[in-house]
Z-matrix of the N, CA and C atoms (Angstrom, degrees):
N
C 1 1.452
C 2 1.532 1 109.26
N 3 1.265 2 131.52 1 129.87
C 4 1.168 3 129.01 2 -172.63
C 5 1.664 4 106.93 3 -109.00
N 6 1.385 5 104.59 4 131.58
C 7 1.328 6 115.09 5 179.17
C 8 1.672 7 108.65 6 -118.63
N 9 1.310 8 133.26 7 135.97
C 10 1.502 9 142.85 8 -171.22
C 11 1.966 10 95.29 9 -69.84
N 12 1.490 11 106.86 10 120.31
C 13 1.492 12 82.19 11 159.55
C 14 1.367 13 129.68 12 -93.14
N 15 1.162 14 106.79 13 18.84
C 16 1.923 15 116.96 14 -172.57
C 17 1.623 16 96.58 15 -84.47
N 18 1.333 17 100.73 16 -58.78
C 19 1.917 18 115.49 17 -155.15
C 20 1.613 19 108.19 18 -118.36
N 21 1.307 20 125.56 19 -14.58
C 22 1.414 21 138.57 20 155.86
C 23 1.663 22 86.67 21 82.88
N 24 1.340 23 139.21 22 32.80
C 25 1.404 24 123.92 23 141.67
C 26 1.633 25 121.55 24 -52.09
N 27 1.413 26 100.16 25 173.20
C 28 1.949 27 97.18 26 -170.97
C 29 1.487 28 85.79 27 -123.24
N 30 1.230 29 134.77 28 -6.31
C 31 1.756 30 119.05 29 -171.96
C 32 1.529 31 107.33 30 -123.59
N 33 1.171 32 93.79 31 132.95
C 34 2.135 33 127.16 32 -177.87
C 35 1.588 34 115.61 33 -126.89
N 36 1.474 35 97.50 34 131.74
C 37 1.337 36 82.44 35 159.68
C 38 1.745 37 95.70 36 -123.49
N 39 1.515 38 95.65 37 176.58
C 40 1.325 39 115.74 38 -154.46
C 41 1.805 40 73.52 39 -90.73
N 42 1.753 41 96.69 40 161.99
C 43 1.351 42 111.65 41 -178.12
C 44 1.774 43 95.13 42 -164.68
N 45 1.461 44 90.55 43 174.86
C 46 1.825 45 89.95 44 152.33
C 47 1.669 46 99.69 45 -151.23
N 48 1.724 47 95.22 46 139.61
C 49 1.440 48 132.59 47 -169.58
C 50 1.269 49 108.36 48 -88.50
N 51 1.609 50 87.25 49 160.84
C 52 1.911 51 94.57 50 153.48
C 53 1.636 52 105.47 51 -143.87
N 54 1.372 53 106.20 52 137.42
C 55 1.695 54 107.56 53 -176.70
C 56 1.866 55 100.91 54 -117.43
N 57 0.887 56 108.93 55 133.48
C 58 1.679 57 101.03 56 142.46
C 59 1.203 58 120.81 57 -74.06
N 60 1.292 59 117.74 58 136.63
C 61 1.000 60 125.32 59 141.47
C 62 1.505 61 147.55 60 -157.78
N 63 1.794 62 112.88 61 172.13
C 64 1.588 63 95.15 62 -152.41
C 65 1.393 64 108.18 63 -97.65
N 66 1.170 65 114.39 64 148.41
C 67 1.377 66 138.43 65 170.37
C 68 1.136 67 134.66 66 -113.99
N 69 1.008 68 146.71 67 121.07
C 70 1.957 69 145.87 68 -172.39
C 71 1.542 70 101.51 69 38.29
N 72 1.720 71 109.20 70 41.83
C 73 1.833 72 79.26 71 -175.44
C 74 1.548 73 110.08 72 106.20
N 75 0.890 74 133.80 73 -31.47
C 76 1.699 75 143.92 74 -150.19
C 77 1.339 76 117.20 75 -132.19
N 78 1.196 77 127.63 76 121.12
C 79 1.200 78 135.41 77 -170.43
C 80 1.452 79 119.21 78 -75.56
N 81 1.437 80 148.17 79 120.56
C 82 1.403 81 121.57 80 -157.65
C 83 1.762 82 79.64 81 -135.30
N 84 1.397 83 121.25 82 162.62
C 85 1.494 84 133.13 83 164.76
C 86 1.355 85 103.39 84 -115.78
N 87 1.109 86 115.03 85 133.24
C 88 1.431 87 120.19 86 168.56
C 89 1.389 88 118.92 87 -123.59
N 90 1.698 89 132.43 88 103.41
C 91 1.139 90 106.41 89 -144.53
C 92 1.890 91 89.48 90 -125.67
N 93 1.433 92 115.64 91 175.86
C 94 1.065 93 124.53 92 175.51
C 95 1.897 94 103.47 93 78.59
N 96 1.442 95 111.94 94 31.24
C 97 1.462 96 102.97 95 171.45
C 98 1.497 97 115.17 96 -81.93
N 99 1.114 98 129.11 97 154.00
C 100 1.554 99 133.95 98 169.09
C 101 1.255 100 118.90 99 -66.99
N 102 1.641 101 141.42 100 137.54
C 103 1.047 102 121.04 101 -178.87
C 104 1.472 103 101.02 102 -155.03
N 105 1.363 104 114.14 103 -179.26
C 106 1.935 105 108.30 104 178.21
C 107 2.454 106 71.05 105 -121.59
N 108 1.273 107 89.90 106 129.42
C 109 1.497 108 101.75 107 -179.89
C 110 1.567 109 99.44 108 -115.20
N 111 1.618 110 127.05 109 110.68
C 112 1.443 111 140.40 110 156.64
C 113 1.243 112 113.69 111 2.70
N 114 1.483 113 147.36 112 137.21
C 115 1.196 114 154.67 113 169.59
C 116 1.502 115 92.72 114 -61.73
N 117 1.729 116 105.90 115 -69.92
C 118 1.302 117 134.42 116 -154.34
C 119 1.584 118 105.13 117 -68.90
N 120 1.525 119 120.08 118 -69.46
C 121 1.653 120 113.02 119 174.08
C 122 1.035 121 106.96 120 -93.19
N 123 1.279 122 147.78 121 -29.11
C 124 1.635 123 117.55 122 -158.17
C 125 1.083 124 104.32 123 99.32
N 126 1.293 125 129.71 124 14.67
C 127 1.888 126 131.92 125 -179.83
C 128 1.643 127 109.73 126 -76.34
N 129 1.201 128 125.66 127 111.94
C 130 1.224 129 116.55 128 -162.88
C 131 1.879 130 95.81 129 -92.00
N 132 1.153 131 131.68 130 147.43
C 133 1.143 132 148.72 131 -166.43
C 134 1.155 133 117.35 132 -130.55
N 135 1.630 134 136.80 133 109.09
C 136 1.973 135 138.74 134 -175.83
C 137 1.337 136 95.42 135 -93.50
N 138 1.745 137 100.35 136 145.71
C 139 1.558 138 101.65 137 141.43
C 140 1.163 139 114.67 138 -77.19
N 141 1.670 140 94.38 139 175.33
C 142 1.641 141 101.38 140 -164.16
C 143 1.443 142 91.38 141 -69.51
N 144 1.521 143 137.49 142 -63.79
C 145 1.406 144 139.38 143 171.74
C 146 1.622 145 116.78 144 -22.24
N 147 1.172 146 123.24 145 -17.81
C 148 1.304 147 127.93 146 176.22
C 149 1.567 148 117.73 147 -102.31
N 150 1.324 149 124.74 148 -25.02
C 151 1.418 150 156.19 149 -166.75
C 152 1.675 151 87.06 150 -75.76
N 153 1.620 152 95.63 151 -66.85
C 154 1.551 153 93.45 152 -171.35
C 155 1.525 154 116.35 153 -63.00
N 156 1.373 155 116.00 154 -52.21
C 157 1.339 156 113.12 155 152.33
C 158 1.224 157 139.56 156 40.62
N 159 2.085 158 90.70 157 -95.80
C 160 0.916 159 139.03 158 159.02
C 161 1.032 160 134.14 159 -49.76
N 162 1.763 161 100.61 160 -33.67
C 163 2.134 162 101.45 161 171.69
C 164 0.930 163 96.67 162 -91.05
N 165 1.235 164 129.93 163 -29.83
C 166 2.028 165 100.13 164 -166.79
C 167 1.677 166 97.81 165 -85.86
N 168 1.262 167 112.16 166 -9.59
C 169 2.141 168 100.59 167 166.35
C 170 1.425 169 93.29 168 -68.21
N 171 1.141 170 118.69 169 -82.77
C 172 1.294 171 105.25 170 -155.83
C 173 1.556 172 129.67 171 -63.89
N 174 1.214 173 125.89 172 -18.07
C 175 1.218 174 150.37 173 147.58
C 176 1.539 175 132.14 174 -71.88
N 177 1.366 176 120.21 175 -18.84
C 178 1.495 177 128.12 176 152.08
C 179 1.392 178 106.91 177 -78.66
N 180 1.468 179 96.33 178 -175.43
C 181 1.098 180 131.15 179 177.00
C 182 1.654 181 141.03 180 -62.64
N 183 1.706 182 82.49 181 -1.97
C 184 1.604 183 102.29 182 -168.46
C 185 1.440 184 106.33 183 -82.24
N 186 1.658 185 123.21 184 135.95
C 187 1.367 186 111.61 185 146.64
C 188 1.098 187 144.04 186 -103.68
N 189 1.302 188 114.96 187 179.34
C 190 1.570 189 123.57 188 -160.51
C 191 1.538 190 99.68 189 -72.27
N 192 1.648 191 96.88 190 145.19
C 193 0.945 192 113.28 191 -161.86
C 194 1.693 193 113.75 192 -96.70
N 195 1.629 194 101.97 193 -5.69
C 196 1.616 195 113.85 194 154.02
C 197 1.304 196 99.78 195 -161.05
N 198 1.646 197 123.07 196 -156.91
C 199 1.241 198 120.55 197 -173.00
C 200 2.119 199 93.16 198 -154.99
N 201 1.093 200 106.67 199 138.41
C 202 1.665 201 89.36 200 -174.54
C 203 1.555 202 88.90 201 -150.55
N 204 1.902 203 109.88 202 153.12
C 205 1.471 204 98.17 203 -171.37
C 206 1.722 205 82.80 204 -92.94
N 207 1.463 206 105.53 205 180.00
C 208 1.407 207 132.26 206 -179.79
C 209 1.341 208 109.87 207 -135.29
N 210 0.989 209 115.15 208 156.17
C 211 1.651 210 130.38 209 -162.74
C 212 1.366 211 105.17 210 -117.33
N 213 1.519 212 128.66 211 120.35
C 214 1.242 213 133.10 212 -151.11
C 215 2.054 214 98.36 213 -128.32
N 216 1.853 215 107.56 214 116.18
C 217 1.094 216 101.03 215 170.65
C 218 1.582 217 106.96 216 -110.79
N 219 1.421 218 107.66 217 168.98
C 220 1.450 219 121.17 218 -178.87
C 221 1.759 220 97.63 219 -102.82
N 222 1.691 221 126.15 220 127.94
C 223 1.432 222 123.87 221 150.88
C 224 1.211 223 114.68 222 -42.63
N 225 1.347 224 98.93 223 -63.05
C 226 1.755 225 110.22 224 -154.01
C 227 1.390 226 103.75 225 -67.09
């Protein structure tokens, strides 16, 4: 049964994501992950099998499957 841990809704539907994220310093995208995504916010949620996944991509040996620049703003 899946419960949101942001907003404590009980309904997801399954989707597939893309997160940045950082590594040693370095920003990496990893996109097309599986996820159960919040009815209520939009909180995207991994299995653990997908979590790991995810570390040994970005942490193995695998490479990127392109490279694209990103456009970086400041809040403050």
């Amino acid at each position: 049964m899946f419960q949101c841990h942001v907003c404590g809704a009980e309904n997801a539907r399954d989707e597939l994501v893309s997160e940045v994220l950082q590594i040693e310093g370095k920003r990496v995208l990893v996109e097309d992950i599986p996820a159960s995504v919040c009815a209520r916010c939009g909180e995207a949620t991994f299995s653990r099998e997908t979590t790991e996944r995810i570390r040994k991509l970005v942490h193995g040996k695998s490479k990127p499957k392109r490279s694209i620049a990103m456009d970086v703003f400041a809040y403050v």
